[in-house]
N, C-alpha and C positions, 0 to 999 in steps of 0.2 A: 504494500500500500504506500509506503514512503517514496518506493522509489518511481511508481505512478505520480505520485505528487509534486517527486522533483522534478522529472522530466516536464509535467506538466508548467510549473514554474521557468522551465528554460525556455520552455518552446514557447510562451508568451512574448517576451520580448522582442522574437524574430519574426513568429506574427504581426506585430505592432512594426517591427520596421519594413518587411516586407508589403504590407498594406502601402504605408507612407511612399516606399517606393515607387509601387505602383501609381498611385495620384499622380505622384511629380513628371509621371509620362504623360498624364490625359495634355488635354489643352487649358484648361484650366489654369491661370496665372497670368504672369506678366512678359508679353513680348515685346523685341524691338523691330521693328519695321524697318527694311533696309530698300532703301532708293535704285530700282534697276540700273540706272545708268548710273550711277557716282561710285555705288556699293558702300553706302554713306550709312550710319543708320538715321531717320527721320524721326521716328518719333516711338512711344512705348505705350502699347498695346494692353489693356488688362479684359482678361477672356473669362468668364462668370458664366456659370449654370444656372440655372433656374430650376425652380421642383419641378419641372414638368420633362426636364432634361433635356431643353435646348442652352446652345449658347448664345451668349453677345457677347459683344466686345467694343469699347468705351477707351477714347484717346486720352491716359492720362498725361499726358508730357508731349509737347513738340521741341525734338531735339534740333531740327533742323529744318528752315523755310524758305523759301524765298518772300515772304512779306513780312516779315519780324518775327519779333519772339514772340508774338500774343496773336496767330493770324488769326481771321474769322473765313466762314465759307460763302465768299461771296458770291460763289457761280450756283450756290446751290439755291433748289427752291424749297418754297413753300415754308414752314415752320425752321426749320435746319437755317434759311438765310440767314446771311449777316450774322449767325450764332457765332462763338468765341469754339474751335475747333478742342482747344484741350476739353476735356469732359464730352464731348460730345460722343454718342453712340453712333458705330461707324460698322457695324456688322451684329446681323439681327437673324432671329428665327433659325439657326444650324440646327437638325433637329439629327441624332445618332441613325446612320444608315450605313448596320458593318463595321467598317473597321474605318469609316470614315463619319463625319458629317457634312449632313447637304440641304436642299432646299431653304438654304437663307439667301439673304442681302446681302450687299456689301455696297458700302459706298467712296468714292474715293472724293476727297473732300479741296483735291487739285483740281477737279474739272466740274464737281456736281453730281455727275450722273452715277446711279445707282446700278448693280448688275447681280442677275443668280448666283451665289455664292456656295462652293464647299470648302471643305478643309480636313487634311489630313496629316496624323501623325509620321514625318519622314524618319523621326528617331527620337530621342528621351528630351532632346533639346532643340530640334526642329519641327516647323510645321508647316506646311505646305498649303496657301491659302490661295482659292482660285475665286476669278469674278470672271464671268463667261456672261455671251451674247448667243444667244442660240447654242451653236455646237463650238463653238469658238472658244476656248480659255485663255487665261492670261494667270498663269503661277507669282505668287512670289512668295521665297522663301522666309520666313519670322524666326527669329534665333530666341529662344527661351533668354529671359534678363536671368542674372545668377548673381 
């Protein structure tokens, strides 16, 4: 019985880290957005679940602009215009399909226009986030912040 009990006591703690490991893969957390053409990073990403187990993700920080440190989205419409881009929710609705998630938003807040969205885990500290037109996608890679 004791030695039931110890094992039992050993094997919790590697449960509890192997759990935590596991998280640290989902999407969940804070990414950096990096600039196709510069390979700059622009700005940092925080990707949030919901109970219903979609994500979003919400621009905390603009690392990098062309219109100052504090831009707004001035090409975008409707409610989004003229907002202050940090805080703003910049990808909506990813909902788990597989081994990926899909059927969201995404908006890119350089030009306005909004586009079908998925996103997928490339490894524990990459993610692979597409905005597609039809059959058309456009990747860009997000490096987990550490």
């Amino acid at each position: 019985m004791r030695i039931h009990t110890l094992a039992l006591l050993c094997a919790l703690p590697l449960a509890a880290l192997s759990s935590s490991a596991f998280a640290a893969d989902g999407p969940v957390g804070r990414w950096k957005t990096i600039d196709d053409q510069t390979g700059q990073v622009k700005s940092i990403v925080e990707i949030s679940q919901a109970t219903n187990g979609t994500l979003s993700g919400r621009v905390v920080e603009v690392l990098q602009s062309d219109r100052g440190p504090n831009p707004v989205c001035d090409k975008c419409s409707g409610e989004r215009r003229n907002k202050p881009i940090t805080g703003m929710t910049i990808l909506w609705d990813l909902k788990p399909d597989g081994n990926e998630w899909a059927g969201g938003t995404i908006l890119d807040p350089s030009n306005g226009k909004t586009y079908k969205s998925k996103a997928k885990m490339l490894d524990a500290n990459r993610l692979g986030v597409s905005g597609c037109i039809a059959f058309i996608c456009r990747e860009q890679v997000w490096q987990r912040e550490t």
